[in-house]
C-alpha positions in Angstrom: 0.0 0.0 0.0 2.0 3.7 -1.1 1.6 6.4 1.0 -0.3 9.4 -0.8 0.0 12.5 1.3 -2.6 15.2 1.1 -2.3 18.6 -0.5 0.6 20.8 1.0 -0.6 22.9 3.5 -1.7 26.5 2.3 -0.4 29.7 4.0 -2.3 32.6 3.4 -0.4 34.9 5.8 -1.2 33.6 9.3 0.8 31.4 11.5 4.0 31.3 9.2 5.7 29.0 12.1 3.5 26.3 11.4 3.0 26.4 8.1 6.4 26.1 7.5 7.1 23.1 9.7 4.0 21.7 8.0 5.1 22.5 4.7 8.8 21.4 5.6 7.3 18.0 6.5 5.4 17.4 3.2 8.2 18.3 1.3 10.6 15.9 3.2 8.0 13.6 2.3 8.0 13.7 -1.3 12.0 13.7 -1.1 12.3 17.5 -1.8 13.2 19.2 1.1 17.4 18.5 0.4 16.2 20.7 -3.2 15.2 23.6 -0.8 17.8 23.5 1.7 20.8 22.9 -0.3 20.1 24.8 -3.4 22.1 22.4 -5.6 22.2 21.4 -9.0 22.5 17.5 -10.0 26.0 17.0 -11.5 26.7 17.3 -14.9 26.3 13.7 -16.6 29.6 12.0 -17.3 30.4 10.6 -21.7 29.0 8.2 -22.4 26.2 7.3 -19.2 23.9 4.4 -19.1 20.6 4.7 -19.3 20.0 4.7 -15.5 22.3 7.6 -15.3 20.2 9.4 -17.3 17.1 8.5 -15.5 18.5 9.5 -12.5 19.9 13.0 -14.0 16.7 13.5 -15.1 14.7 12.8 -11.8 17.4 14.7 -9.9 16.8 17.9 -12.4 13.3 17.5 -12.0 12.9 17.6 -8.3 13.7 21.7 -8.1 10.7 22.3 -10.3 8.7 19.7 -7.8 9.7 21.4 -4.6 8.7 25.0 -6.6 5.8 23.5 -7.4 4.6 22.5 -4.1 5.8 25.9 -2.2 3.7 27.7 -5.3 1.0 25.5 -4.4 1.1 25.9 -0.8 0.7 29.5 -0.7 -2.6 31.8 -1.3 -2.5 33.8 -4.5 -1.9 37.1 -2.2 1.3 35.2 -1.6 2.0 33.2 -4.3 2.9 36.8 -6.2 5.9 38.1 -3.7 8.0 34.8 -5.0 6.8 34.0 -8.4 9.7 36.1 -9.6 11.8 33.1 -7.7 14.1 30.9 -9.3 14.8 27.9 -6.9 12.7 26.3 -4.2 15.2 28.0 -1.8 15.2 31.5 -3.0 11.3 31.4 -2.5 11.8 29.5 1.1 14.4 31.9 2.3 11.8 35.2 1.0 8.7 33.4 2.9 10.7 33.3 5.5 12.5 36.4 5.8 9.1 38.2 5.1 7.1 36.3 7.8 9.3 35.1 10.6 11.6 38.2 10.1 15.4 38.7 10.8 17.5 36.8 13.0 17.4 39.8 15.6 13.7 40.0 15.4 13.4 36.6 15.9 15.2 36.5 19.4 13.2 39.4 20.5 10.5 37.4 19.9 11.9 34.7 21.9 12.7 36.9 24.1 9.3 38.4 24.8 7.6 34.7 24.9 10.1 34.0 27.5 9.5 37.0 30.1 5.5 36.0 28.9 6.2 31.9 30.1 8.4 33.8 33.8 5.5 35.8 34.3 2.4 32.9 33.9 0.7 32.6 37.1 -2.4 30.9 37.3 -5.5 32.6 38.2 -7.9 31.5 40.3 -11.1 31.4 38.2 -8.8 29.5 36.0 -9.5 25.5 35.6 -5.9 23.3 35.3 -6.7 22.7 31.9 -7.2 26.3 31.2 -3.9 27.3 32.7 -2.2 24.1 30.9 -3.1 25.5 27.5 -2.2 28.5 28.0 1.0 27.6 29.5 1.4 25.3 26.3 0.2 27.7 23.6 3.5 30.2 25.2 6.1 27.1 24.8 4.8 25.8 21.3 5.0 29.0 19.9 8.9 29.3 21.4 9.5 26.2 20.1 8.4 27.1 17.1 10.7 29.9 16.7 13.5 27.0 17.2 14.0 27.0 20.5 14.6 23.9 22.5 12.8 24.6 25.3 12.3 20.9 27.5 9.3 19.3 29.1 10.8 19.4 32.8 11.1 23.1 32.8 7.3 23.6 32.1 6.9 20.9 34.7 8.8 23.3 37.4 6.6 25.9 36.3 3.5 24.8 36.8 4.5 23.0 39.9 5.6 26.0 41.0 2.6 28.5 39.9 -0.2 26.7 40.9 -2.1 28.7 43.5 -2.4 28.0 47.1 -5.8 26.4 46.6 -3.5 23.1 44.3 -1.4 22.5 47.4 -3.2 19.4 48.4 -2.9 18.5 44.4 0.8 18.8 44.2 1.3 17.0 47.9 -0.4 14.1 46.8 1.5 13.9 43.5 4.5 14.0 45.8 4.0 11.1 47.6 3.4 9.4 44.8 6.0 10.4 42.4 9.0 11.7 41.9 8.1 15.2 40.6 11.6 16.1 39.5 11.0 13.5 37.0 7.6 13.3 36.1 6.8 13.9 32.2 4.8 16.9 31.4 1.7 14.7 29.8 1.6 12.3 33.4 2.0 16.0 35.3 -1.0 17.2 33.5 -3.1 14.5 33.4 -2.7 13.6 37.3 -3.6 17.3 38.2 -7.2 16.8 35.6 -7.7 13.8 37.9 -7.4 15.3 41.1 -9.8 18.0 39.9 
């Protein structure tokens, strides 16, 4: 049975970030994502090559018009038009990306802000665990998704460590039975939903 991915994801000028780890993963599936990375031609054919040399050449030439092909797809028309003057897959990547993530230094003032935003969390008290879990999440995807590697055990210690006065009895019990120093995030989580 083949694998038959669906359409690539479209952007239409929302959510860059994940669009373009969706899109990176669709390309990677369709063996195109070297073609938008490297920015390589295939190697000139050598006298005299066999037919499966040529094959190949020709499948290797081919696969920069594929990966253009599924980046022009995967954008709206209102995008589509700021790289259809692009040459390679990785001229319009590196555009896309430059235009909607911004420049390095923009990027880590991003990260920057999301991080004083995760120190500063706190969880109210009209607020349910689940409530505060997303929201805690939503902060650390989105730094993620601006590539940093931000790990499950320090958003453990955070919401061990925010969790109002009324969760005390929550995160006692959890003690006794666990060791909270390495408890993965999902268990945390799901334990604290139980207990309320």
């Amino acid at each position: 049975m083949s694998f038959s991915p669906p359409p690539p994801p479209v952007f239409a000028g929302e959510s860059y970030n994940i669009w373009a780890v969706k899109m990176k993963t669709y390309l990677q599936a369709h063996d195109l994502w070297n073609v938008v990375q490297n920015d390589t031609e295939p190697p000139p054919l050598r006298a005299n090559p066999t037919i499966a040399q040529i094959r190949q050449y020709n499948e290797d030439c081919a696969k920069k018009y594929k990966a253009m092909s599924c980046l022009q797809s995967g954008v709206s028309d209102a995008i589509f038009t700021r790289i259809m003057a692009c040459d390679t897959p990785k001229e319009a990547w590196d555009k896309l990306k430059e235009e909607f993530q911004g420049s390095d230094k923009t990027r880590q003032q991003q990260l920057i802000n999301l991080r004083r935003d995760f120190e500063n969390l706190r969880m109210k008290d009209s607020e349910t665990i689940k409530q505060y879990a997303d929201r805690i999440m939503s902060t650390v995807n989105n730094i993620r998704l601006l590539g940093d590697d931000f790990s499950d055990q320090r958003v453990v210690e955070k919401i061990i460590t925010t969790l109002p006065e009324k969760c005390e009895s929550k995160i006692s019990s959890l003690e006794d039975s666990r060791d909270l120093s390495a408890i993965p995030l999902t268990e945390l989580i799901n334990a604290l939903y139980a207990q309320e």
